[in-house]
N, C-alpha and C positions, 0 to 999 in steps of 0.2 A: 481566592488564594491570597494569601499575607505578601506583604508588600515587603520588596526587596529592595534595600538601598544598591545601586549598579555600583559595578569594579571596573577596573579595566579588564577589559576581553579578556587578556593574555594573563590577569592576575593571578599565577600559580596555577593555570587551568589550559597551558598550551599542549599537553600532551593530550588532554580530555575535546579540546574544540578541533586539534588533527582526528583525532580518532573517530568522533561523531560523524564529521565529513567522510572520511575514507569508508566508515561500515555504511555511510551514505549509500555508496558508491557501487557497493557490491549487495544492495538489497533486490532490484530488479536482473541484473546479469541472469540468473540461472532460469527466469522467467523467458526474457527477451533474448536469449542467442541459439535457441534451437529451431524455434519455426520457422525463422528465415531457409534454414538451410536441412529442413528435413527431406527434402528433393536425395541431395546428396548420400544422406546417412541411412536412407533407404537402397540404394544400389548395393551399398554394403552388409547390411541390417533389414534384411524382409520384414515387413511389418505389415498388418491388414488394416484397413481403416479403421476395425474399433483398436486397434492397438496405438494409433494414430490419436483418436478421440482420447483414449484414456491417456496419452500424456497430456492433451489437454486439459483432463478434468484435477491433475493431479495440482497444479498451482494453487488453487482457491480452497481444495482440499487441504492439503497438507498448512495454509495458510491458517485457515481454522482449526486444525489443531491444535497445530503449535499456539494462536492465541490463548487456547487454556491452557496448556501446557507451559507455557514460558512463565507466569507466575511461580507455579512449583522450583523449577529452574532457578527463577531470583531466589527465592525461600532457602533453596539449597548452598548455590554457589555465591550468591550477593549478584550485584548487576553487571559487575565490572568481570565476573566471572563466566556468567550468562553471556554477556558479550564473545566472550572467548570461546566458548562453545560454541555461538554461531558461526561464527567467524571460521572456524576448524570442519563443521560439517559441509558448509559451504565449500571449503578447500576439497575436502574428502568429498564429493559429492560433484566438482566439477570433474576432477583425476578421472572418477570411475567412469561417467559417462564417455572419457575423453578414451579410454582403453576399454569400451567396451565390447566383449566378440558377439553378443547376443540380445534381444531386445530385453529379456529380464536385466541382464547387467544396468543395462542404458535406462531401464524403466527405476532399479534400485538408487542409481546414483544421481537422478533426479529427485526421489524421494526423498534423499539425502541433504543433497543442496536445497532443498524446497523449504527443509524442518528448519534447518540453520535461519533459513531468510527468516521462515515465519518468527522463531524466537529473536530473529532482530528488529523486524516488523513492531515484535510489542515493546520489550526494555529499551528502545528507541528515545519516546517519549521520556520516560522517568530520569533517564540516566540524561537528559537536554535539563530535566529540571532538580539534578541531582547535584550536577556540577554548574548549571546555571540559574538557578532560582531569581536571579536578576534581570536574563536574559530571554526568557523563557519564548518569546514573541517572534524574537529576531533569528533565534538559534533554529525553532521550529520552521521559518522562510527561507533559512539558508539549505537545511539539510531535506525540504521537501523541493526544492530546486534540484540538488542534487541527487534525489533522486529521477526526477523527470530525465538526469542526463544519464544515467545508469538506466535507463529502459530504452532511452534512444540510444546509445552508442555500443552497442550490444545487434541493436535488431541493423543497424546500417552498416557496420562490420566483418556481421557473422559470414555473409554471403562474400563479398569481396577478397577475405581469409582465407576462407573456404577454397576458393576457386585457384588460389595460388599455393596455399599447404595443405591441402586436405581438412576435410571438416574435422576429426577429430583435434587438431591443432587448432580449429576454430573455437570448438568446446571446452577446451583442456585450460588454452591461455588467459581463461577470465580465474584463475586459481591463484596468479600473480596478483592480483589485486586483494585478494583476500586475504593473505599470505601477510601482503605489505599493511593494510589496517589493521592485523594480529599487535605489530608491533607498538603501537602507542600503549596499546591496553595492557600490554607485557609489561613496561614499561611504568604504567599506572597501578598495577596488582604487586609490584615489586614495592616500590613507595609506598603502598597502606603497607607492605610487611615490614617495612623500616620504620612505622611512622611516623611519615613525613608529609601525609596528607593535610589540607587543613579538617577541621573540628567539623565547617557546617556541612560538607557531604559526607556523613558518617551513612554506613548504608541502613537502611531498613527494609524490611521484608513486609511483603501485604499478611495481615493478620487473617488465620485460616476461615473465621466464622464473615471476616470482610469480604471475602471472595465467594461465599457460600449465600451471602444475603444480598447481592449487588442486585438481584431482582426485583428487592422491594424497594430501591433509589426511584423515584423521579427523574433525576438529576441522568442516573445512570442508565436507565431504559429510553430517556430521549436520547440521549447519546448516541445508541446503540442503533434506536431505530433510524437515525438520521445518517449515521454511519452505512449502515444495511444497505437505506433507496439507495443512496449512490452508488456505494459498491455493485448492485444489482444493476443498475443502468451500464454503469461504465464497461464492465465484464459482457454484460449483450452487445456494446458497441465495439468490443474489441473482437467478438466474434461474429457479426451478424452486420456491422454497418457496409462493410464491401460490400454484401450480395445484396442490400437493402436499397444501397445505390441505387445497382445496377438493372436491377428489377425496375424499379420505382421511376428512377431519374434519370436512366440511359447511360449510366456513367461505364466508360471500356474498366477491365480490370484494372490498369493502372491507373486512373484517376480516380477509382474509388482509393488502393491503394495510399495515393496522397491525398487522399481528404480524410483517409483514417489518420494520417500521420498528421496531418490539421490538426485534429482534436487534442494529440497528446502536445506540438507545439506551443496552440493557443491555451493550455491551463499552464505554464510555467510564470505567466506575469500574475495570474489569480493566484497562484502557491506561496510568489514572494509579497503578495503587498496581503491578501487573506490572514496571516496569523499577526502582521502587523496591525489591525482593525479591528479585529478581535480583542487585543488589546486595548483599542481606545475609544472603543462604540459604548455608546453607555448600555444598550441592546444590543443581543447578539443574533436576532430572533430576523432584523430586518438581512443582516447579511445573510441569512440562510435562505431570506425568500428571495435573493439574487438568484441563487444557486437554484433552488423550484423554478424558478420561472424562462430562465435560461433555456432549461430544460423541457419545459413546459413551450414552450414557443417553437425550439427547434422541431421536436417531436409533432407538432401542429403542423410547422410548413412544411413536412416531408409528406404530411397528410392529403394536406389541402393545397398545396401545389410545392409539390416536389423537383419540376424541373424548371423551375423559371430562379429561384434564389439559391440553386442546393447548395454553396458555398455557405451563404448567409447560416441556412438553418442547420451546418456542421458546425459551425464557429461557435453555433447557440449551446450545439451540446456540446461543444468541447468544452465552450465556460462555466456549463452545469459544476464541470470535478473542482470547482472553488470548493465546496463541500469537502471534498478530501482533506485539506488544511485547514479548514476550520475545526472539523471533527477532530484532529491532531491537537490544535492550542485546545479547545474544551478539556479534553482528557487532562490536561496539564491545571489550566483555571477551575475547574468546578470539582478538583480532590485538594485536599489539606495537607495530605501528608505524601511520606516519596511510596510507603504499603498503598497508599488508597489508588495512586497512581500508574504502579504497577497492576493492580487487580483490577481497576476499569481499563486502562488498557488491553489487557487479556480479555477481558468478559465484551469490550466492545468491538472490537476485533475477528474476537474465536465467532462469534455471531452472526457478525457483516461477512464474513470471507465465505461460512459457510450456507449463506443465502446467497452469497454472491456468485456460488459454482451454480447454484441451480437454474440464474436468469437465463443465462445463454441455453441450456437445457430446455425451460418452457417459453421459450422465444420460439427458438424451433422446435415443439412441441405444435403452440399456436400456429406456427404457416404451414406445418405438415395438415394440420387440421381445419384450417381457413381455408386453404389455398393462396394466401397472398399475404401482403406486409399489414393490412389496417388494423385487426385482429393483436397482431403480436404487437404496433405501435401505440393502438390504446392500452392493451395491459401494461407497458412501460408506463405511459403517460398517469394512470392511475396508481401505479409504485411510487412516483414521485410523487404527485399531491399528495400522499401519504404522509410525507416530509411536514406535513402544511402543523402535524399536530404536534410533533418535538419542537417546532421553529416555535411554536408557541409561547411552550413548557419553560425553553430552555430564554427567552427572552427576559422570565423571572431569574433572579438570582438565588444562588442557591450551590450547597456543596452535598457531594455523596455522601462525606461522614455525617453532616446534619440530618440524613432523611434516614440513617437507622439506629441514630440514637433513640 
């Protein structure tokens, strides 16, 4: 990526560095505030367990489409407009679930809010290096922090709300939030119609044969596949690590419960110091083998003795998700322009999310069919050595636009 002389933060870009934080903020909420408190919304809303399941499969789904789908999005609206669309479906998507009298409603307005994240998920990226092309490092550690707090403060809320106004007021009030990140970007779309933007974030849109040949990247399929193992790991561990516990290492449901919450605490310090080092490693091939081995190790001691360290071997995987904010800064470092940026984002993304609905699927697939945890721990385990051949790839330098000229 071309080198950027730095500005001050705030140089003409404080409307652009609220805004980035705030749609932070509301990328996880529509994920994280229903399961706590689906107890609840069942007394009022009968549902069967596959009805239950299928809100579950609905996050990683809709996550991957919208990754392909949010390029178009940019193409049409620019990013700054794309933003606003998510940001609006999110709103309309929290409402409906919040009034809904029947499981279709509540299953649509999920859908809803889920398509807005996913197209925030992608224009995320670009628009960090649209208005920060100097900052690209720091901006990426700030708003992957805040997302980790947007997943936790959503899932330790929802229940405690719930219990004093009713769950739908629990579901309804993460809309305020959404609502209020609208306005920077309102704010920002009004400035380009006066004008008064500066020159270097002119928008650009991914160029449609860009988007169509990201296949033949190097640069862009290690991305992707490095993207993918993790994604696949993390989504098994969010569905699968309580009962794996519990099985395994004796743990009662509530201390599985907070060793799951372990995992998402202990990646917040790999999130902020990861796009920082990515920055200034001359290799980016060895920080990824952090993340394999992390993983790699956790996954062993739950193997080969799962009740004498199982704190130890959470920790391990919970410091696996470095990977997530690396894979963030690469999208950013290894495209040239803010089109290239946009369409690896989508293409790495729409990929990862929709391999990543199906780990938790053939996790328990494997223990229905094992009988037990070893079976479905080594198929993780070899997801992630997987990793071993992008860390490789991606350790050489190299950008997407070079690999399809």
């Amino acid at each position: 990526m071309p080198e950027h002389r730095p500005l001050p933060l705030w140089a003409g870009r404080a409307a652009a560095l609220l805004g980035i934080v705030l749609v932070a903020l509301t990328l996880r909420q529509a994920v994280a505030a229903m399961s706590p408190i689906l107890g609840d919304i069942r007394v009022d809303i009968p549902m069967s367990n596959t009805g239950v399941g299928l809100l579950g499969t609905v996050p990683p789904v809709l996550l991957a489409v919208s990754g392909f789908t949010a390029p178009r999005v940019a193409s049409r609206l620019g990013l700054d407009g794309g933003i606003v669309l998510a940001l609006s479906l999110m709103t309309l998507g929290h409402l409906v679930r919040a009034f809904a009298p029947g499981f279709a409603v509540l299953l649509a307005g999920s859908v809803v809010a889920l398509a807005g994240t996913g197209i925030g998920n992608v224009l995320l990226p670009p628009i960090v290096r649209r208005y920060f092309p100097d900052r690209v490092a720091l901006l990426t550690a700030v708003y992957v922090c805040v997302v980790g707090v947007s997943t936790a403060a959503p899932a330790a809320l929802a229940a405690p709300v719930a219990e004093q106004v009713g769950w739908r007021f629990s579901l309804g009030i993460w809309s305020v939030t959404s609502v209020v990140a609208l306005v920077p970007w309102i704010v920002i779309i009004a400035r380009e119609r006066r004008g008064r933007l500066p020159e270097a974030v002119a928008v650009e849109s991914p160029p449609p044969a860009l988007v169509t040949r990201l296949w033949r990247s190097r640069v862009a399929l290690s991305i992707t596949v490095a993207f993918s193992t993790s994604t696949i790991c993390t989504y098994a561990a969010f569905a699968w690590l309580p009962e794996i516990l519990g099985d395994i290492a004796g743990s009662t449901p509530t201390e599985a419960g907070v060793l799951l919450a372990v995992t998402g605490l202990v990646s917040v310090p790999g999130a902020l110091v990861a796009p920082l080092l990515v920055a200034r490693l001359r290799t980016v091939g060895r920080l990824i083998a952090v993340g394999i081995a992390s993983f790699v190790l956790g996954y062993l001691g739950l193997l080969l003795a799962p009740t004498t360290l199982t704190l130890l071997w959470v920790l391990l995987i919970g410091s696996g998700s470095i990977l997530f904010p690396i894979n963030l800064v690469l999208i950013n470092d290894r495209t040239r322009t803010h089109g290239g940026t946009v369409a690896l984002s989508g293409f790495a993304q729409g990929v990862a999310y929709a391999l990543g609905a199906l780990g938790p699927l053939l996790v328990g697939l494997l223990h229905d069919v094992s009988g037990g945890w070893t079976v479905p721990l080594l198929f993780l385990l070899a997801v992630i050595l997987v990793t071993i051949i992008p860390a490789i790839a991606l350790a050489r330098p190299g950008f997407v636009e070079d690999d399809l000229r």
